[in-house]
N, C-alpha and C positions, 0 to 999 in steps of 0.2 A: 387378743387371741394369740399372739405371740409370744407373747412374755407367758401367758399360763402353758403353752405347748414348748414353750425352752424347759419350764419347771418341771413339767409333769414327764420330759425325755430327761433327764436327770434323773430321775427316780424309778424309770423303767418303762414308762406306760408311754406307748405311740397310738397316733390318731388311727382309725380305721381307714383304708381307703376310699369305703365307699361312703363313708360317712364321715365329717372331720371332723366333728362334736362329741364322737364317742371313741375313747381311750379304754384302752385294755393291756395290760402287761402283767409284769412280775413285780413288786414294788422292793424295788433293792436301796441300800443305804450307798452315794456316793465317797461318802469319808471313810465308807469300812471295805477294806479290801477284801474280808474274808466272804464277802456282803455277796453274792453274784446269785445270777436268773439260773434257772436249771435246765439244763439241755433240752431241745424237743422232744430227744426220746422219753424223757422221763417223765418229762410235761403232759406229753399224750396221754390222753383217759385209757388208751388200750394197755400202756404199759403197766409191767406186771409189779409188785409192791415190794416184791422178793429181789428186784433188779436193785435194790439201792438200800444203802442200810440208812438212810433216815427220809422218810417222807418228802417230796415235792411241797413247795411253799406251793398257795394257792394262788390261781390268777386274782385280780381284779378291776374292775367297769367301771368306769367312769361317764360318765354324760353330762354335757356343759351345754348351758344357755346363757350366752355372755358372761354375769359375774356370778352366778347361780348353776350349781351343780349336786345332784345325787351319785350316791357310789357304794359299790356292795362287791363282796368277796364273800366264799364258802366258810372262808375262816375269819374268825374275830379277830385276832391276831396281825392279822396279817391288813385289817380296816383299822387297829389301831395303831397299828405301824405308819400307814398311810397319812394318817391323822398328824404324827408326832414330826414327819421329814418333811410334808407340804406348811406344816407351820413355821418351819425354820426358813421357809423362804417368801412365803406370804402371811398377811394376815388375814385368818381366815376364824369365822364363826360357826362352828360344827354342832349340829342342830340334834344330834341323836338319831333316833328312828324318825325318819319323812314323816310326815303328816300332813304339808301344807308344800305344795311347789305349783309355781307358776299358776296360781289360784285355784289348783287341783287339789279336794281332798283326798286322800288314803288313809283308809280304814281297814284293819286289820284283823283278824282272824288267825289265832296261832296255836295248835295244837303240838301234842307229840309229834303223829303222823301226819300235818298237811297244815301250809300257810294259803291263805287266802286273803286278798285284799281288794276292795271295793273303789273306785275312782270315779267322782263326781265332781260337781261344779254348782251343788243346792246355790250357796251366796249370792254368785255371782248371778246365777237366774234368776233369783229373786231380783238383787237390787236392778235388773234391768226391768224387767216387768213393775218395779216402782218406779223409774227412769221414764218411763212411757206410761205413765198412769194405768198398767192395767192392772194393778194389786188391787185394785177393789175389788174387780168384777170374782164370784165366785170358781174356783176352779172347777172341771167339769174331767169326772172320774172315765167318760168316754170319749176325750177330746181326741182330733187327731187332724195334723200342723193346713189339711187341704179344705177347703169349701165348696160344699159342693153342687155344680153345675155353671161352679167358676174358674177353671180351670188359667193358673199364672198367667201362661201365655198366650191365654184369649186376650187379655186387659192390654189394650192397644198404647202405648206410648205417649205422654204428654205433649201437644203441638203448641204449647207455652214457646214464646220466645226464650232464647239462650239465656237471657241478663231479665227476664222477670223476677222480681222480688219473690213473688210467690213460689215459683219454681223453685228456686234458690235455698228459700227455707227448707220447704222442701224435701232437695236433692240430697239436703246436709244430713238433716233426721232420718233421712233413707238408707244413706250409706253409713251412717254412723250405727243405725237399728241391723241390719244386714252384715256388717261386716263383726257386729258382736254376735251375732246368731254363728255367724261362720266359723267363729272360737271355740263356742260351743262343739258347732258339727264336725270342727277338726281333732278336738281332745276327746269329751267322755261321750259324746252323742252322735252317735251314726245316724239314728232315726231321723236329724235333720237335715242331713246330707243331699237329699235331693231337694229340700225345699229351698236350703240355702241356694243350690246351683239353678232353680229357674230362677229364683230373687235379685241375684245377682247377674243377671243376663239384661236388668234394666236400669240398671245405676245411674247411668248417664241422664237420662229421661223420663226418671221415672212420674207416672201420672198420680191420682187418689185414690185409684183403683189399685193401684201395686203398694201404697202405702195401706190400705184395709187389708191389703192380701200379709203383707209384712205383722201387722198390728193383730193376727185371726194366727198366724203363726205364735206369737209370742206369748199366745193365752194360751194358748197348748204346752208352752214351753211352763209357763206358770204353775199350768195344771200338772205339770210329770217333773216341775226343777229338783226332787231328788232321785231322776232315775240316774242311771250311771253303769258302767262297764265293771266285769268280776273276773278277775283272774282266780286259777286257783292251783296248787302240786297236783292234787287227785285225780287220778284218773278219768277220762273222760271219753264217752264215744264221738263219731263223727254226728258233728251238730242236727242234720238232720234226722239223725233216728230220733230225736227227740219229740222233732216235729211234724207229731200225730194228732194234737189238738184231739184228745180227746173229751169226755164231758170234767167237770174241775170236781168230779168226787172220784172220777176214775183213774184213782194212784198204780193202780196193774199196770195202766199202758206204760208207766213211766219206769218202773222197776224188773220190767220180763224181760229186758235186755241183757245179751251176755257181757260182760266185762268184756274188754278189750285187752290184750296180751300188754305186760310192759312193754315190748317191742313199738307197738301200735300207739302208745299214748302221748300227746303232748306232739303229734306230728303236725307241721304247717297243714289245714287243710283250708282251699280256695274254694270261693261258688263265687259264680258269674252267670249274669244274664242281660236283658236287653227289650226294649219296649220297640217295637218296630213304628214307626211313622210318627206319627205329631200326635200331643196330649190336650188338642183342643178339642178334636169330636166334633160336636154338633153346638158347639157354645159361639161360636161366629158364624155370623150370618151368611150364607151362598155370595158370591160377587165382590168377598172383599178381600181386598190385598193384605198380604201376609208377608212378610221377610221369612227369606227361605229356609232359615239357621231355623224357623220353628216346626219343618217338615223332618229335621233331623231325629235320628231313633238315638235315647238315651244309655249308656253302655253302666253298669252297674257290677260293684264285685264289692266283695268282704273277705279277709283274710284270719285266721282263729289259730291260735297257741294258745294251751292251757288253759280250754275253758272258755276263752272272749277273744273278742275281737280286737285285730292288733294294728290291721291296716284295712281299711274302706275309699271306696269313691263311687262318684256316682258323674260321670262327665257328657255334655251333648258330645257325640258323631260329628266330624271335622266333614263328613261328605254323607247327601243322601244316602241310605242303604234303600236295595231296590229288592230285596226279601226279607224275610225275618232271618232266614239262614244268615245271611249277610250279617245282617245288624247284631246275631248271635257270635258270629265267627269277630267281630272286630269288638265286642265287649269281652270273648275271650283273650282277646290279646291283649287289651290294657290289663285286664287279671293278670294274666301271665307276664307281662310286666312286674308288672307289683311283687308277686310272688319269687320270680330271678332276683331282685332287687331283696328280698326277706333271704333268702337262700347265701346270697352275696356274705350280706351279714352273717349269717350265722356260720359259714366257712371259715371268716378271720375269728371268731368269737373259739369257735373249736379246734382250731391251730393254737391259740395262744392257749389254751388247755383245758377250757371246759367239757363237759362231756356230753356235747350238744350231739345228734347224731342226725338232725333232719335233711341236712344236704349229700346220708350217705346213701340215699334213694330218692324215686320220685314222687315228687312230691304231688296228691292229689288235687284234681280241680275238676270240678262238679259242674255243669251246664245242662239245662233242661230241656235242649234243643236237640234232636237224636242225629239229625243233619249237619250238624253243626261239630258234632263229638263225630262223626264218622270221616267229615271233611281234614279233621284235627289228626286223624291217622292216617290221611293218604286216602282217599277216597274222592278222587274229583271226579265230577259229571261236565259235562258239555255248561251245564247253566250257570256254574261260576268258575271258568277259566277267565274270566275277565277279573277275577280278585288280584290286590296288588301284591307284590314282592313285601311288603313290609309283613303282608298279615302268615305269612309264610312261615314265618319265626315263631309262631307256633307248634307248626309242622318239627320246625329242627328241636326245639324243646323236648320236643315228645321223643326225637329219634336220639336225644344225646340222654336220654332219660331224667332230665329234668323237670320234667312234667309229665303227669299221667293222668289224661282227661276221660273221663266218667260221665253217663246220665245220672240225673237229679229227678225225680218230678218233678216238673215244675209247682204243685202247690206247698212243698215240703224244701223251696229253694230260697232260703233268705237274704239272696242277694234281689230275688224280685223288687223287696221293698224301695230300693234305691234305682228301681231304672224309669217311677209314674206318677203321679198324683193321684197316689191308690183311694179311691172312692170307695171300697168296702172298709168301712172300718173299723172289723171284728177281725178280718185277716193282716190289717197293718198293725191291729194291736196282736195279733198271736204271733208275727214275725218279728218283733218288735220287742217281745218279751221272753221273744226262743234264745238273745242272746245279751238282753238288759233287765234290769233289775232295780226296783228302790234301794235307798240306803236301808229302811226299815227290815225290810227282807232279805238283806245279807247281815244284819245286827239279829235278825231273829227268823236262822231258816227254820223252814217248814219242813214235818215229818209226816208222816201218817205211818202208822200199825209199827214204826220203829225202822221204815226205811226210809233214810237218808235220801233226799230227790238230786239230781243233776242241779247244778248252778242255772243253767240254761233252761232247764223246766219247770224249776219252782215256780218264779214267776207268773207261767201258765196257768197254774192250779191255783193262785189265790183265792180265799174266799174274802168275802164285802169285809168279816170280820176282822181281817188281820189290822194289826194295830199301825196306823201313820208315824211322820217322824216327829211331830209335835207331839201326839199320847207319850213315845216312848221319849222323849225329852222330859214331859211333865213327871217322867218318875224319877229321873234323876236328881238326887240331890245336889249337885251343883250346878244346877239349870232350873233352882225352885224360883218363881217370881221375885221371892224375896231377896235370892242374892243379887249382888252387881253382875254379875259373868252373866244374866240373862241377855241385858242388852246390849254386851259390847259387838257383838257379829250379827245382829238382826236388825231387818228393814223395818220399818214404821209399823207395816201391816204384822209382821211377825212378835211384834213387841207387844202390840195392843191383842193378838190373839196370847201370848202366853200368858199376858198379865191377867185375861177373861178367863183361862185356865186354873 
């Protein structure tokens, strides 16, 4: 890491502070004197064009994951530049346009007016779901990651000795099954996000009950491995106007929305919410002992630029909450967390001169709790002066105008999805689809009468007929059975279906 951060400060680009992975500068040539970064003022997106008789070089990004990095600037020029001074001091293999990092595909969409690009991980969910034998069992177009009237953290802990064999095997396949779901739920899958964090609450000990629960996840993951996250330029409203679930032939609800101002587009918007008490119910028996950590309320947020989702969690409450208010007020604040921490970033990104504008206001966040958003402006009652100083910083958020918190419905809040072992599963699939997507259907969006749908809403409206990612492979000519390129990226089960094809 040091030797690439000596390089890359030779050439212009310093680490972020609040991130040390991501680099941004001016990329100047060392050996050329005449070579130098342009002033702040000129740098600035405010400054005027007329102040300089020849243009501002553009910034550019860098992002490093040990020996693996992507990187992009406004100007080509200025990524070829990059290209030709980081070589004279490393060696290095420049891959063109991403398509493949960190086992994430991108997939692209590039218009005159509007870039879009699609991010999944189909392969990798595959070869795990053959990893664990469940590529036989047929996918199920309803699936969804919970079972139900078995709620994770009813299934009591294995009371196997420490150093039993059985256990042992086991605990291996457990954690090795769990900690690849978790890869999942940290890149392109949010939707796994809470099953990974009750899954991972019994690694230690886990029983054969947490492994069915593990193994009932992963056929879900089978059933949906090319869903995936969609960024896009285009305009976009605040995620919840979309989600109206109306009937899937009802394309009005989705298009009677007014545009949003450019002012308004492309802004950080947060939702946050919170399950109050334990997600067992009535699934354990009266009189049985329970470890407390499972009475805790789950705290849930999603964080959305440009269309998708950018940053998610879904984490247990470090302490009982003794209302829902409570358990609402303390899932606002790991959001608000999150969101300071998005805001951070995009400060150093718009210093160094892009024309980010999100941290020049407050930024929204949405909770479905009215108690909870009135708490958040100063509103205390007698019943929660016993709340702590940490959750406070909320409050100051809101006062330094860093945060501006809002009621949501709660049935139109898809941070929900992330705070339960949602049992209805018509609503975890319309939450679900309010801001993920197949590869299929950002390869072939959906129209109706010649309006264009939201990224975030198509999904919603598919009909049974739209075509999967197999159909639209089988038309391609470079993915016909007969050539070699069929089987080099495909699992056993994927091989023997194209070849049935």
């Amino acid at each position: 890491y040091d030797k690439i951060r000596g390089v890359l400060a030779k050439i212009g680009l310093r680490s972020n502070p609040y991130d040390p992975c991501l680099f941004t500068g001016f990329v100047t040539d060392p050996d050329d004197p005449s070579d130098s970064p342009p002033s702040p003022e000129s740098a600035s997106p405010s400054s005027s064009a007329s102040s300089s008789s020849s243009p501002p070089s553009a910034p550019l990004t860098m992002g490093l994951y040990v020996d693996d990095f992507v990187y992009f600037s406004p100007d080509d020029a200025v990524e070829k530049k990059f290209e030709r001074l980081l070589a004279k001091h490393l060696k290095v293999d420049f891959m063109d346009t991403v398509e493949w990092f960190l086992g994430i595909h991108f997939q692209w969409q590039v218009t005159p007016d509007s870039v879009s690009v699609h991010l999944g991980q189909a392969g990798f969910a595959a070869n795990l779901a053959e990893q664990f034998n469940q590529h036989h069992k047929s996918p199920s177009p309803l699936a969804t990651p919970y079972r139900s009237g078995i709620p994770i953290d009813a299934i009591p802990e294995s009371t196997e000795p420490d150093d039993n064999p059985t256990l042992l095997k086991r605990k291996h396949s457990y954690q090795s099954l769990v900690g690849s779901i978790g890869w999942l739920a940290q890149s392109t899958r949010p939707d796994l996000t809470p099953a990974h964090s009750f899954l991972s609450s019994y690694n230690n000990k886990p029983s054969r009950g947490h492994m069915q629960a593990a193994l009932y996840v992963l056929h879900y993951i089978h059933s949906t491995h090319d869903y995936g996250i969609t960024f896009t330029s285009e305009n976009t409203l605040p995620l919840h106007t979309y989600i109206q679930f109306p009937s899937r032939s009802d394309a009005e609800a989705y298009s009677d929305a007014v545009p949003p101002s450019q002012r308004n587009s492309h802004r950080l918007t947060t939702y946050s919410d919170a399950c109050w008490g334990s997600q067992i119910g009535n699934a354990v028996r009266a009189g049985t002992l329970l470890p407390l950590f499972k009475f805790r309320s789950m705290s849930g947020g999603i964080i959305f630029r440009s269309g998708g989702p950018i940053v998610w969690t879904a984490i247990r409450q470090e302490k009982t909450a003794l209302s829902s208010c409570e358990s609402e007020i303390r899932a606002t604040n790991e959001a608000g967390k999150l969101t300071v921490a998005c805001r951070n970033l995009i400060e150093q990104l718009a210093a160094a001169g892009y024309p980010i504008t999100d941290a020049s206001s407050p930024s929204k966040l949405f909770n479905d709790n009215e108690a909870c958003v009135k708490w958040c402006h100063n509103m205390t009652t007698k019943s929660t002066r016993y709340m702590e100083h940490r959750e406070n910083t909320v409050r100051e958020w809101v006062q330094d105008s860093s945060l501006s918190i809002s009621h949501v419905k709660g049935v139109t809040n898809p941070a929900d999805l992330f705070t339960k072992e949602m049992k209805d599963g018509t609503h975890f699939r319309r939450l679900r689809d309010s801001f993920m997507s197949r590869s299929s259907v950002f390869l072939h969006p959906s129209s109706v009468s010649g309006t264009s749908l939201a990224p975030m809403a198509q999904s919603s409206r598919l009909s049974s007929s739209t075509p999967d990612l197999l159909s639209f492979l089988l038309r391609l000519p470079s993915t016909h059975p007969t050539t070699s390129l069929c089987s080099s990226h495909l699992s056993s089960a994927g091989r023997m279906l194209l070849s049935a094809g």
